[in-house]
C-alpha positions in Angstrom: 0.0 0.0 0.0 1.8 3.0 -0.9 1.5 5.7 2.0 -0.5 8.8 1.9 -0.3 10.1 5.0 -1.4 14.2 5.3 -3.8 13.8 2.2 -7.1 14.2 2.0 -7.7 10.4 1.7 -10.1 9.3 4.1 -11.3 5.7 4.7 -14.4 3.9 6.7 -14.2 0.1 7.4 -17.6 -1.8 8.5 -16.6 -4.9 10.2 -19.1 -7.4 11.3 -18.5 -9.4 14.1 -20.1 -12.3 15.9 -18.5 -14.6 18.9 -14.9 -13.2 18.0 -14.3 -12.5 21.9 -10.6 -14.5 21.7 -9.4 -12.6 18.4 -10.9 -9.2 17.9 -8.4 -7.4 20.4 -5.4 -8.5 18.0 -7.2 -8.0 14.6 -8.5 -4.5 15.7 -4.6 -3.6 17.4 -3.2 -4.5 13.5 -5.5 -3.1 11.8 -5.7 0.3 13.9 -1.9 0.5 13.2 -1.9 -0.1 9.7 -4.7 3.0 9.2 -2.9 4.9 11.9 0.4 4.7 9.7 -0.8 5.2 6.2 -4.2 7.6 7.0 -4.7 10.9 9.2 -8.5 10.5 9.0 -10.2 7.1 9.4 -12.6 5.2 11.4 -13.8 1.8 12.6 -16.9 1.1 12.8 -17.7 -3.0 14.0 -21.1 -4.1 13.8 -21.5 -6.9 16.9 -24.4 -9.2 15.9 -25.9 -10.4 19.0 -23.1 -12.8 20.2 -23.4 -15.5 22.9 -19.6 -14.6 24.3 -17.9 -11.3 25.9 -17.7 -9.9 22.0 -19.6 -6.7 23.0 -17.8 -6.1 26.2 -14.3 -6.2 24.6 -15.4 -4.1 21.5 -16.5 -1.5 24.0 -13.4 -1.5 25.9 -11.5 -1.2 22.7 -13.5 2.1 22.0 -12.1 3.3 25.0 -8.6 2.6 23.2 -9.1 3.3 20.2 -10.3 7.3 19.5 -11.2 6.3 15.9 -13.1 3.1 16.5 -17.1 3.0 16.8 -18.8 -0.3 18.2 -22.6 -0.9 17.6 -24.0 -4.2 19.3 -27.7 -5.8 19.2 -28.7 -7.9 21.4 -30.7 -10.6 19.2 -28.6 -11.7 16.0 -30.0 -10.9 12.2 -27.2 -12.2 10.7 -26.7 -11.3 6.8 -29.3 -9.6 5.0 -29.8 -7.2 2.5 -30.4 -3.4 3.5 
């Protein structure tokens, strides 16, 4: 990826997640750092789908790390659909 920090590039990722309690933390540090070191303005927005684990909990702790990161979470999961 060639770099293009200080331009005007911006970027938003939607990641969906469901019962990723064990490996969101790590995914979300690498992924942070890659945006962090090629983009001044970006944001992470995970969509938690009603999982049966601690997903939620950890994606809200990670907002708390994260400036640029957004966490949604529903309590029953949809699942894929078309909007």
């Amino acid at each position: 990826m060639e770099t293009r920090k200080g331009s005007d590039l911006s970027l938003t990722v939607l990641i969906p997640v469901h019962n990723e309690e064990g490996s969101i933390r790590g995914t979300l540090e690498e992924l942070y750092s890659k945006c962090l070191n090629q983009l001044t303005n970006f944001e992470l927005i995970l969509l938690e789908d009603g999982s049966a684990d601690r997903t939620a909990e950890v994606l809200h702790e990670c907002e708390q790390q994260f400036p640029n990161l957004k966490a949604a979470t529903q309590r029953e999961r949809i699942g894929y659909r078309t909007i």
